[in-house]
C-alpha positions as CSV (number, residue, x, y, z in Angstrom):
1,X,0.0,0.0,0.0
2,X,2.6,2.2,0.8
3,X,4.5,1.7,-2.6
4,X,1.4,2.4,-4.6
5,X,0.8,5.7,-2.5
6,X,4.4,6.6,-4.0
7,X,4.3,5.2,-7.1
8,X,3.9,8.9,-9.0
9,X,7.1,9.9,-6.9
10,X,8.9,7.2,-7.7
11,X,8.5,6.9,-11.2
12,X,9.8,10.8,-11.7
13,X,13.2,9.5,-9.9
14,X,13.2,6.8,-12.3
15,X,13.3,9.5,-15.3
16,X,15.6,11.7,-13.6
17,X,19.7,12.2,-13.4
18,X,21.2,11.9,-10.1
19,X,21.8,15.4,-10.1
20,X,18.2,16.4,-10.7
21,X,17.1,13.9,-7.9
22,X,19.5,15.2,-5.1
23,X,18.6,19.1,-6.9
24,X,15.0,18.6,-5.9
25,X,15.3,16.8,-2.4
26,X,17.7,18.9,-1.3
27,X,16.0,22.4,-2.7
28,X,13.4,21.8,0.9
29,X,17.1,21.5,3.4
30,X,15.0,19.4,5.0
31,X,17.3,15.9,4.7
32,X,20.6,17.6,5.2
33,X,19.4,20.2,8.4
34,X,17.3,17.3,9.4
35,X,20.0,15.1,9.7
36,X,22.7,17.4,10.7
37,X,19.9,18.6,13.9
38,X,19.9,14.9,14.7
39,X,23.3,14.3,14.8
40,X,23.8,17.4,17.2
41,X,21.2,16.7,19.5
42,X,22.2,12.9,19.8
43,X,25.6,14.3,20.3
44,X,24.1,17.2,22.7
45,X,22.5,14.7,24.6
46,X,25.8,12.7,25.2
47,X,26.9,16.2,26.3
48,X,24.3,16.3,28.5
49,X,24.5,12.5,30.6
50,X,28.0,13.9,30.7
51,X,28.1,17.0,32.8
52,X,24.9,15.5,34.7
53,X,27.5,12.9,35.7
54,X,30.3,14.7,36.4
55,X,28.4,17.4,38.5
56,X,27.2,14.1,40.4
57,X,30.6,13.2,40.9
58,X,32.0,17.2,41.8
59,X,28.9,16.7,44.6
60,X,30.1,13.5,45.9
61,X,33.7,14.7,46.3
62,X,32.2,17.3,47.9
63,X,30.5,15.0,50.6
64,X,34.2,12.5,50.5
65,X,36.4,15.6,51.3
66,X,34.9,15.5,54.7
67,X,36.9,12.8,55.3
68,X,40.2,13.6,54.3
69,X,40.6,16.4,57.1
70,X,39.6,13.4,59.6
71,X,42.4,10.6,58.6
72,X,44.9,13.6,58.4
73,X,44.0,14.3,62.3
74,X,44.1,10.4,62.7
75,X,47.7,9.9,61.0
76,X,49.3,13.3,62.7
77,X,47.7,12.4,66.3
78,X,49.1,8.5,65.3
79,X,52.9,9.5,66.3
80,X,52.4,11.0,69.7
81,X,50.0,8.4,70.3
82,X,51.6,5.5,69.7
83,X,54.9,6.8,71.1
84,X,53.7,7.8,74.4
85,X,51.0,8.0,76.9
86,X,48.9,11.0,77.1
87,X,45.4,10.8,77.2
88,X,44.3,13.5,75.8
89,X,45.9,12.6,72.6
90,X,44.4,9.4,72.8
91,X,40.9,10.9,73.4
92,X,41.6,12.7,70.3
93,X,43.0,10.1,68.8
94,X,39.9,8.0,69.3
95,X,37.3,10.0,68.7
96,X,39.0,11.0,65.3
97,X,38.8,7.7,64.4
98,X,35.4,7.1,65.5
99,X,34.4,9.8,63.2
100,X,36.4,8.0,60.3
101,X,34.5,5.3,60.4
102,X,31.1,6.8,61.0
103,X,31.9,8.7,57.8
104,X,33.2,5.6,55.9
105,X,30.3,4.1,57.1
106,X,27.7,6.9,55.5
107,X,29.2,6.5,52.9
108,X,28.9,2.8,52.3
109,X,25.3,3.5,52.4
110,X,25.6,6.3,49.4
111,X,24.1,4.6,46.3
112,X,25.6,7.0,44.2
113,X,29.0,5.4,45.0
114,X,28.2,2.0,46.0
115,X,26.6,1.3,42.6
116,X,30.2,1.3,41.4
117,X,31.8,-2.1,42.9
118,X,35.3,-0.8,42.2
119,X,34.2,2.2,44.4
120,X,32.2,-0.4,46.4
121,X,35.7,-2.4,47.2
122,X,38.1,0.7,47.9
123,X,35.5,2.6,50.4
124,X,35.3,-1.4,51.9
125,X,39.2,-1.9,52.0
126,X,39.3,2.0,53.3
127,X,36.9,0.9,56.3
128,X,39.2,-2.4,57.2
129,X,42.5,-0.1,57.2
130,X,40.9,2.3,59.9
131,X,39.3,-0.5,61.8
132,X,42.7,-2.3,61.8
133,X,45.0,0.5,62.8
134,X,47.3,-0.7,66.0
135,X,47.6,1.4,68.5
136,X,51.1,2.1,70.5
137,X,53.4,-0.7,71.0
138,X,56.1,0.8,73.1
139,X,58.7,-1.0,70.9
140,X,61.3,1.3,70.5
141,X,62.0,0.3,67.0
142,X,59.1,2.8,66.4
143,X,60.0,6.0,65.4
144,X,58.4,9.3,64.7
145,X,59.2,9.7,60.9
146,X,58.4,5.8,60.4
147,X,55.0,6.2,62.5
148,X,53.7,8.9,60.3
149,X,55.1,7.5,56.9
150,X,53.2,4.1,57.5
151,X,50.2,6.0,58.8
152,X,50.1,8.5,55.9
153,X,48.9,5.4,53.8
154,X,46.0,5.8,55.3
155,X,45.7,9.2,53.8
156,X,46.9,8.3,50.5
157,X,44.3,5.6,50.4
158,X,41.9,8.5,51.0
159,X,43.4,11.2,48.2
160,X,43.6,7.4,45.9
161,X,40.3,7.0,46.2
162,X,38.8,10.7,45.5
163,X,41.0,10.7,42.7
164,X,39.0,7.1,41.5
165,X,35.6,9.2,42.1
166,X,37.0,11.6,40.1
167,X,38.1,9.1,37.2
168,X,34.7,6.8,37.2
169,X,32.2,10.2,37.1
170,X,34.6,11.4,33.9
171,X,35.6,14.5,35.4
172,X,39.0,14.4,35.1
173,X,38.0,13.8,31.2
174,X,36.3,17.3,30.8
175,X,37.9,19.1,28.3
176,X,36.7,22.4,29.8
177,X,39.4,24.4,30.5
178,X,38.7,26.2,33.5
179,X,36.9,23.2,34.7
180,X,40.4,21.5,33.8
181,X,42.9,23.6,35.8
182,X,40.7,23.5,39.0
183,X,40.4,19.8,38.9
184,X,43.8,19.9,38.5
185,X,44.1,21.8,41.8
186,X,41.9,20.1,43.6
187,X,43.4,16.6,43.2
188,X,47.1,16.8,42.4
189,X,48.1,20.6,44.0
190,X,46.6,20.2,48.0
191,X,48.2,17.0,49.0
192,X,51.8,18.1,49.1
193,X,50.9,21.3,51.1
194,X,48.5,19.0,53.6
195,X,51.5,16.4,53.8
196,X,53.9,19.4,54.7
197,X,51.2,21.0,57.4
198,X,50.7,17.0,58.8
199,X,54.5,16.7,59.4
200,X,54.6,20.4,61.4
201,X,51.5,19.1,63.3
202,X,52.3,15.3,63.8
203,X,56.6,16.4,64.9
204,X,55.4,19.1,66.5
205,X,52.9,18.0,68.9
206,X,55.3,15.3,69.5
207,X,58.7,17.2,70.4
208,X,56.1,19.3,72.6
209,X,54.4,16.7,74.4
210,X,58.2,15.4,75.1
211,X,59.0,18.5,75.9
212,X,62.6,17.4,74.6
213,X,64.2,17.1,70.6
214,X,67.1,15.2,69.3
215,X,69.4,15.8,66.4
216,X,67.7,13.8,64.3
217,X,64.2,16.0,65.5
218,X,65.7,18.8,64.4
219,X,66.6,17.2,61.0
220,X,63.2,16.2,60.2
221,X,61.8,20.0,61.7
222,X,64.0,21.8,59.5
223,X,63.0,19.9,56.3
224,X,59.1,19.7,56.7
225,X,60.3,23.9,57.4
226,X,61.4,23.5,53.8
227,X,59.0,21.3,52.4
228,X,56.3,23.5,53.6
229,X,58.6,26.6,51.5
230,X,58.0,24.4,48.4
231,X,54.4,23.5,49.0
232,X,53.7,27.0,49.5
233,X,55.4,28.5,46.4
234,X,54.6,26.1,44.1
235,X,50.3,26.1,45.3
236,X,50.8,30.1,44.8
237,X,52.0,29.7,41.5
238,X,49.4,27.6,40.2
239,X,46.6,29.9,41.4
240,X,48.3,32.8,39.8
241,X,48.1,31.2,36.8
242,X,45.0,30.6,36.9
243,X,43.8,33.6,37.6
244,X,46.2,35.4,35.1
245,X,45.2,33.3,32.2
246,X,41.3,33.6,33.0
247,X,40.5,37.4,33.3
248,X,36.9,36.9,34.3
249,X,37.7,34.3,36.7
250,X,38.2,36.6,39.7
251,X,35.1,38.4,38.8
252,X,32.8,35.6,38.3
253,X,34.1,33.2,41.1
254,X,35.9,35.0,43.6
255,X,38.4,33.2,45.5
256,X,40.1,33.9,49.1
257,X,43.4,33.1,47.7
258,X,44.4,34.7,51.8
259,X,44.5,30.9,52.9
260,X,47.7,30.6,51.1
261,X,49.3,32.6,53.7
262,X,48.4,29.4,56.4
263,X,51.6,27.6,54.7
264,X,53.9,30.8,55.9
265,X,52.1,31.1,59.3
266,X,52.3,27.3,59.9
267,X,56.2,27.6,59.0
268,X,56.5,30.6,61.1
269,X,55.2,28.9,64.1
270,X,57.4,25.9,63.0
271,X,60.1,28.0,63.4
272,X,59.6,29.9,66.3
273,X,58.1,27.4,68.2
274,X,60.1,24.4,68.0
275,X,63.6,25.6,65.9
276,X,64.3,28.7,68.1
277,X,63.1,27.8,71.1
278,X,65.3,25.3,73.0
279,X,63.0,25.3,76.1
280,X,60.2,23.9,73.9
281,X,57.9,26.1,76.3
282,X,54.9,26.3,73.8
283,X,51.9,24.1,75.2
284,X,51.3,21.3,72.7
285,X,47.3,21.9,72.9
286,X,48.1,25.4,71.8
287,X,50.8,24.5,69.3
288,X,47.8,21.6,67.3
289,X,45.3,24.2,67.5
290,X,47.1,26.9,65.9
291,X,48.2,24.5,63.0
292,X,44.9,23.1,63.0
293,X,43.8,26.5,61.5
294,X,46.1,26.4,59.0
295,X,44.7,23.4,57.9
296,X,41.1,24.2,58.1
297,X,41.8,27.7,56.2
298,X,43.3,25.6,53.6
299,X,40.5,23.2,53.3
300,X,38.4,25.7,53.3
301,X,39.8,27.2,50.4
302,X,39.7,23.1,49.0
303,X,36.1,23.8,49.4
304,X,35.3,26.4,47.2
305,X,37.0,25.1,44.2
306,X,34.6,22.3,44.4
307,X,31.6,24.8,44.8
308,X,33.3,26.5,41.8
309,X,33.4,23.4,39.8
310,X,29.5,22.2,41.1
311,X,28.6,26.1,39.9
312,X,30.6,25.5,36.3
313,X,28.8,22.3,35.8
314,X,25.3,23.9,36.6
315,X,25.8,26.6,34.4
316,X,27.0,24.4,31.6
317,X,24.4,21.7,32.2
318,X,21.3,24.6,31.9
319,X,22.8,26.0,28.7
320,X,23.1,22.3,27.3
321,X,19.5,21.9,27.9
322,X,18.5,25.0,26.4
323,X,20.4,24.4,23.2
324,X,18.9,20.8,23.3
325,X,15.1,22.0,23.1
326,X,16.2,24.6,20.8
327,X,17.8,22.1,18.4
328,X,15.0,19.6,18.4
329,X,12.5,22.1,18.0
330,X,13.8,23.5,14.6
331,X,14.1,20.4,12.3
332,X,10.5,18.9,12.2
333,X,8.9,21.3,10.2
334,X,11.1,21.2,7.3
335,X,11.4,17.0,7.9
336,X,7.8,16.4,7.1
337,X,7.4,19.0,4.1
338,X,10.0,16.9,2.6
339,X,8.9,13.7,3.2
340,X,6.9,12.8,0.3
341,X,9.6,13.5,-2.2
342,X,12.1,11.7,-0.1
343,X,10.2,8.6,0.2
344,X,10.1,8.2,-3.9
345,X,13.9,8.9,-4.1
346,X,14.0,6.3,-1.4
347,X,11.8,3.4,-3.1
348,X,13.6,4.1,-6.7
349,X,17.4,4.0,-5.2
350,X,16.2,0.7,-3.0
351,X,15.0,-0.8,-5.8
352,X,18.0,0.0,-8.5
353,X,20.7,-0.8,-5.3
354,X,18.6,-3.9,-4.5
355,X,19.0,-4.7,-8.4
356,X,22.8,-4.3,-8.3
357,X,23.2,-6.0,-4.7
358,X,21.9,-9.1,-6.5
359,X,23.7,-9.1,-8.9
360,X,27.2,-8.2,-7.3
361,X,26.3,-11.3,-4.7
362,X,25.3,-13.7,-7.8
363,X,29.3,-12.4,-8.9
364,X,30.5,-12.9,-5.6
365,X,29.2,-16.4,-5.4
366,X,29.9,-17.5,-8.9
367,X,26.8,-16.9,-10.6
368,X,28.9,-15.2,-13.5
369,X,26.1,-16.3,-16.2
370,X,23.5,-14.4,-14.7
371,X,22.6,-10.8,-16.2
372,X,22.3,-7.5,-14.0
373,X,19.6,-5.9,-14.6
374,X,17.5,-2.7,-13.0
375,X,14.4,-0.8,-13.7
376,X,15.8,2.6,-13.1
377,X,16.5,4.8,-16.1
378,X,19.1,6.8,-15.3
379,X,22.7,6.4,-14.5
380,X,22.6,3.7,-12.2
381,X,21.6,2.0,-16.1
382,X,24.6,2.8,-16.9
383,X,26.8,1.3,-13.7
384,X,24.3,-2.2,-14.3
385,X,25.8,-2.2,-17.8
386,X,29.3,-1.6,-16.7
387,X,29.4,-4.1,-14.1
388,X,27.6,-6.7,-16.9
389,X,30.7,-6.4,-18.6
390,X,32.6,-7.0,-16.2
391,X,30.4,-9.9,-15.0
392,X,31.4,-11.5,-18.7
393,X,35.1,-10.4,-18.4
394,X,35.3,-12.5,-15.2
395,X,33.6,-15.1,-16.4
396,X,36.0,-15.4,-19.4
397,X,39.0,-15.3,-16.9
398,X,38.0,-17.3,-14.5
399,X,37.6,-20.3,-17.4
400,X,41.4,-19.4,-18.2
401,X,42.7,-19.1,-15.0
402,X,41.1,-22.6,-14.2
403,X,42.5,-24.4,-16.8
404,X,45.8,-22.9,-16.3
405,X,45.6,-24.2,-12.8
406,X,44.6,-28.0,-13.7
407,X,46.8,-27.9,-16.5
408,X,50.8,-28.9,-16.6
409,X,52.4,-26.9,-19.0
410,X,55.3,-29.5,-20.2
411,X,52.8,-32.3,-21.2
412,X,49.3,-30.2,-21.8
413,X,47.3,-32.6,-20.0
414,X,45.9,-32.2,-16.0
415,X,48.3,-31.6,-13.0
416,X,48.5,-32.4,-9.9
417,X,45.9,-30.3,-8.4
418,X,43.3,-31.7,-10.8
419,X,44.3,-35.1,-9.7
420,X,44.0,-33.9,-5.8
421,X,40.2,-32.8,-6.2
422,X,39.4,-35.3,-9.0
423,X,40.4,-38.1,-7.3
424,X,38.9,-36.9,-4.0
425,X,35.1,-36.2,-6.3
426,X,35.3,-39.3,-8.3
427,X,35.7,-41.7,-5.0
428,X,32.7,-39.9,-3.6
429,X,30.7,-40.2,-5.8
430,X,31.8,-44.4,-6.4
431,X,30.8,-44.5,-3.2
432,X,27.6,-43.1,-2.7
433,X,26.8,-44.9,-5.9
434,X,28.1,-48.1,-5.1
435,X,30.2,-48.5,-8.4
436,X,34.0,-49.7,-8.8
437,X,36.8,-47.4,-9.7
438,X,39.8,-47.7,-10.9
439,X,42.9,-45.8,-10.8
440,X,46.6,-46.2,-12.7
441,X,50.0,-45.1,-11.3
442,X,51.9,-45.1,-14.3
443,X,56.1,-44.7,-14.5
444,X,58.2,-44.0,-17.5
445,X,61.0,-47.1,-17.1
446,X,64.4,-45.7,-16.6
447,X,63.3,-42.0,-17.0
448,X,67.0,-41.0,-15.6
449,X,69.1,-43.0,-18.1
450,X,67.3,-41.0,-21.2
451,X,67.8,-37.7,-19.8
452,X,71.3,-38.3,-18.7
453,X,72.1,-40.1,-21.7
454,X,70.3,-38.0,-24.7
455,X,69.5,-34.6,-21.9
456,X,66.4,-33.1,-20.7
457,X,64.9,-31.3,-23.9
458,X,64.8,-35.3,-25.0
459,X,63.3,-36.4,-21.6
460,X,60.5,-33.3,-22.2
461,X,59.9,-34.7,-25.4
462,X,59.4,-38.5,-24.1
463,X,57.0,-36.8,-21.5
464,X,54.8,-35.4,-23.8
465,X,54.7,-38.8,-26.2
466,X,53.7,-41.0,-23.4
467,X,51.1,-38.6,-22.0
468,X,49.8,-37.7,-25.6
469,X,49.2,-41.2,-25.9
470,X,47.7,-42.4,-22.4
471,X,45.3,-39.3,-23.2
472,X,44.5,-40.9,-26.8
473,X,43.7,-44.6,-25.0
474,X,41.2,-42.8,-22.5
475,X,37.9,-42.5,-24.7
476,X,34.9,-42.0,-22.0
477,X,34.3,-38.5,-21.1
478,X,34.6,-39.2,-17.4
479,X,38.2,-41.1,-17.8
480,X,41.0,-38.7,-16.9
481,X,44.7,-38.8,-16.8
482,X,47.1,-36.0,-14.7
483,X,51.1,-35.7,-14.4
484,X,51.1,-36.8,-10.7
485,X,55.1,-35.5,-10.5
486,X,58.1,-36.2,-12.5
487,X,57.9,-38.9,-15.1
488,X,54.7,-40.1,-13.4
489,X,50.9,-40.2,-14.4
490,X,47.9,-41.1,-13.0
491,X,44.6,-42.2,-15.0
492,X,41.2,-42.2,-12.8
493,X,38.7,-44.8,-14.8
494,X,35.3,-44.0,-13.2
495,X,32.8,-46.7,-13.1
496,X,35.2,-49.8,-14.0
497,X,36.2,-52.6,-13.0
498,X,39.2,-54.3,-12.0
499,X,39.0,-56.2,-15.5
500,X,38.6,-53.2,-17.1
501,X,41.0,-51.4,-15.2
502,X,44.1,-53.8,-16.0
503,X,42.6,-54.4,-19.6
504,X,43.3,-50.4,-19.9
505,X,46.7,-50.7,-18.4
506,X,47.7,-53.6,-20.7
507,X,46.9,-51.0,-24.0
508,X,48.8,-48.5,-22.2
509,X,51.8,-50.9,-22.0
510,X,51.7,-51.6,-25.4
511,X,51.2,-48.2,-26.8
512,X,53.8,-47.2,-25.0
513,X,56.4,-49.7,-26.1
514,X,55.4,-49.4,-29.7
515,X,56.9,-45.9,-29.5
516,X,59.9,-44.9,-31.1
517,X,61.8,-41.8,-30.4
518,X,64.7,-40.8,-32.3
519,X,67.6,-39.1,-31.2
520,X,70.8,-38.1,-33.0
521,X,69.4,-40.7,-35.3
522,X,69.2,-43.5,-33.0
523,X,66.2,-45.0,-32.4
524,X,65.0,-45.3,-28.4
525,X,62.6,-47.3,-27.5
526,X,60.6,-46.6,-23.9
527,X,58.3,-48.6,-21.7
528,X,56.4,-48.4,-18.6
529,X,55.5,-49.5,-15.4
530,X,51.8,-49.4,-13.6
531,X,50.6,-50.1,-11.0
532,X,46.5,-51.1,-10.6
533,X,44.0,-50.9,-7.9
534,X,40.2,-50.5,-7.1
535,X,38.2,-48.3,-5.0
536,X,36.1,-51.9,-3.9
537,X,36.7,-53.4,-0.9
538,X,32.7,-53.4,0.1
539,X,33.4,-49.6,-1.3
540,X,34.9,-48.4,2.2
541,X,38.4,-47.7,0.8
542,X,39.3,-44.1,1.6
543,X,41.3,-41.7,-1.3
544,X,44.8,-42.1,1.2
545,X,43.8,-46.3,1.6
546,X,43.6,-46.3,-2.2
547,X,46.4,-43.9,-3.6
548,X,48.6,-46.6,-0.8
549,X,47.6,-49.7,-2.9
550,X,48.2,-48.2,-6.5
551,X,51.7,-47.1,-5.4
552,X,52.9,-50.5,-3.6
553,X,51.5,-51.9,-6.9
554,X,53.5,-50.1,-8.8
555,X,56.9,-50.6,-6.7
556,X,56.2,-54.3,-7.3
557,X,55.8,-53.8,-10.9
558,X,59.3,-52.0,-10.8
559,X,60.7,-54.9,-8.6
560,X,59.9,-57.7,-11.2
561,X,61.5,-56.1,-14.2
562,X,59.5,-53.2,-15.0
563,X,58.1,-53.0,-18.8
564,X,55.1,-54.6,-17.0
565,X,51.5,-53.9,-15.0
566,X,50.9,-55.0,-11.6
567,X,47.3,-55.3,-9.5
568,X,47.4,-54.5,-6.0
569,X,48.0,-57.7,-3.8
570,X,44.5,-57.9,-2.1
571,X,42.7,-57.3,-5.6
572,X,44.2,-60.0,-7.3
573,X,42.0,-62.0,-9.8
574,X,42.3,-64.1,-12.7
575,X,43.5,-61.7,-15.5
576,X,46.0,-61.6,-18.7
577,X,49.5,-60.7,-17.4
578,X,50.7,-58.3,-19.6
579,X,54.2,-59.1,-21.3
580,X,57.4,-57.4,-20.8
């Protein structure tokens, strides 16, 4: 029904050029806007699941960084725990990790993350590490600097693990570039600075507690003092760039870049505190707090990136949509004007490719003798004829190609190959109609001694005689004879017997003999030797089982004198023996 309704349309495209088709669709824009809307709303809406994920992710690294602040407390608190007895620092300590695991466990009940299992199994592993944390041993193989370097895996597990939010809600794949830098920030530029402020804590509060320092105190003091130089510097430099290569940054999210100054108070203190001051007089209470601050400022300041990122992402994510309803809005008008049109352009290209599919497949499966042929009247009539011809032209070839494959081009008769597959069809088909075959291994007798004594050209010469005339002997259409390799031949008699068989191989003797070659006017005289065997045997003989027989045959034919024809051992009947 729907082909008769555009039968007008699609007999004009028959009658028209390419040209004039594609001139007249296209006049409406419809098709190419159509199509181009299409692809950029399909590809809007990718945009779109993908800043709807990663502001999902920005607001669940929002709700993790409320745990990083906690573990750092845990690991700093860790070294005057474990290397000493004070209990307030193992109030703290406690209730610190208390907290940890309260948060890990809120956490564990967040959908949003648990419906990843590789976020599933870290938040899982996270929980075990907190839950198996030891607490002081007393050994005295413990050490401050060892303490908090096997601690601080716990907060590395922690930065590990908002880094894999990051990763699994694409965020670090935005190719925004503000988005980019602060992302950037946020995961890669705070850890150093919160590793250096950790150590000034951690030592600190330790030396303080003690109220004592050794040489090797003093070493690690004096390079967190530097570490927390480094950290500084090298935080302040990225937000300058930042703000230097974004002009409307600062105006449109405004950023207490003051924080920054934490590091220098934190390694003031540092200083003052613990480096100048032999008595070690400051409180410890007084000394954490103070650094504490410096910390907090700092996450504070971790903080509004990510409200800077969530606001980004909003931003982006309304203007997405807006575009989106815009886009799909403004192609159906000009979609359905042109459908009419479009559907009889349609129906007559199916039909004429349709056409030419068949006919390409009919080629590609060997069907070279059927025609291609369309309906269409324009230049697809043209390609049809074209690849007629060359549906001819590969017929032709393919009939030469294949006779130059069966064909040995010293004697002119079938090869090798031929033999392979002929022998292989012929057995088959004795089989499955229960008839005999019979197949000849023939040998030219002392092939060597003529081409060493008279040379090769002569020995190419004797080939062709004595295949010439095995060919000759073989009347029935079916009856085939191949050079099976060197001055050997093979005849396949379908449908005979072994009577037959050794009848046919007593002619070939004697045709053979009755030849007379002459060179340098000497007259040479050649023979043969064949062997003979039958495809019988209740018809179960297999092509290897057979080509076995024939060949032992004709070894035994060679043993007794050659000149002579020999049936396979478990064939042997009551037949003429051929004369040598």
């Amino acid at each position: 029904m729907l082909k008769l309704l555009f039968h007008p349309a699609v007999y004009l495209m028959n009658r028209l050029s390419y040209p004039a088709k594609f001139a007249l669709v296209m006049a409406l824009f419809a098709v190419p806007l159509g199509m181009t809307s299409v692809q950029s709303i399909v590809s809007m809406s990718s945009e779109i699941s993908a800043t709807e994920q990663r502001l999902e992710g920005i607001r669940q690294l929002k709700l993790f960084a409320g745990l990083i602040p906690i573990t750092e407390r845990i690991r700093d608190l860790s070294v005057t725990r474990r290397m000493g007895n004070d209990d307030d620092i193992a109030e703290r300590y406690n209730r610190n990790r208390t907290d940890a695991l309260n948060y890990i466990d809120q956490m564990l009940h967040n959908s949003k993350l648990t419906g990843n299992p590789l976020l599933l199994l870290l938040l899982q592993n996270l929980q075990r590490q907190v839950e198996s944390m030891r607490v002081s041993t007393g050994s005295e193989g413990d050490n401050v600097e060892l303490i908090f370097t096997s601690t601080n895996r716990l907060v590395d597990e922690v930065y590990d693990l908002q880094q894999r939010i990051a990763n699994e809600f694409g965020i670090t794949s935005d190719t925004d570039w503000l988005t980019g830098q602060l992302i950037t920030i946020l995961l890669d530029e705070f850890k150093a600075p919160q590793d250096a402020l950790g150590r000034t804590r951690a030592y600190g509060v330790f030396y303080l507690n003690k109220a004592f320092m050794t040489s090797s105190g003093i070493g690690m003091l004096d390079a967190t003092y530097q570490q927390l130089s480094v950290a500084g510097n090298r935080l302040q430099q990225r937000f300058v760039l930042l703000v230097s290569t974004n002009n409307s940054f600062k105006s449109n999210f405004p950023l207490d870049v003051a924080a920054l100054d934490s590091l220098r108070e934190a390694q003031q203190l540092l200083e003052e505190q613990l480096l100048l001051d032999d008595e070690l007089s400051m409180p410890w209470e007084e000394y954490y707090e103070a650094v504490t601050g410096a910390i907090n400022r700092l996450d504070i300041l971790r903080d509004r990136i990510v409200d800077i990122v969530i606001q980004n992402y909003t931003e982006r994510l309304q203007q997405q949509k807006m575009q989106w309803f815009q886009h799909l809005a403004g192609i159906g008008c000009l979609v359905l004007v042109s459908v009419y049109l479009f559907g009889g352009f349609y129906f007559s290209v199916r039909r004429t490719v349709d056409s030419l599919i068949l006919g390409a497949r009919n080629v590609a499966r060997g069907a070279l003798t059927d025609r291609v042929t369309i309906e269409s009247r324009d230049e697809m009539l043209e390609l049809a004829d074209v690849m007629d011809t060359m549906r001819m032209q590969l017929y032709e070839r393919q009939q030469q190609l294949l006779n130059m494959t069966i064909t040995d081009g010293l004697t002119g008769i079938r090869n090798r190959k031929f033999f392979n597959d002929e022998i292989a069809q012929r057995l088959a088909v004795a089989q499955r109609k229960q008839e005999p075959l019979v197949l000849l291994l023939i040998d030219i007798d002392y092939f060597k001694r003529l081409n060493d004594a008279y040379g090769h050209p002569f020995g190419d010469l004797c080939l062709k005689e004595v295949a010439q005339s095995i060919r000759a002997l073989l009347k029935r259409p079916d009856d085939s004879v191949a050079r099976y390799g060197g001055e050997e031949f093979a005849a396949i008699l379908p449908d005979t017997d072994i009577l037959g068989g050794t009848q046919m191989a007593e002619r070939i003797c004697r045709s053979i003999r009755a030849i007379l070659m002459n060179a340098n006017g000497e007259n040479v005289q050649m023979s043969v030797s064949i062997g003979v065997a039958s495809s019988c045997q209740s018809f179960g003989r297999s092509e290897e089982q057979l080509i076995k027989a024939v060949d032992g045959a004709l070894y035994q034919a060679k043993a007794q004198g050659r000149n002579q024809w020999v049936l396979a051992q478990e064939e042997m009947i009551e037949v003429p023996v051929s004369n040598a």
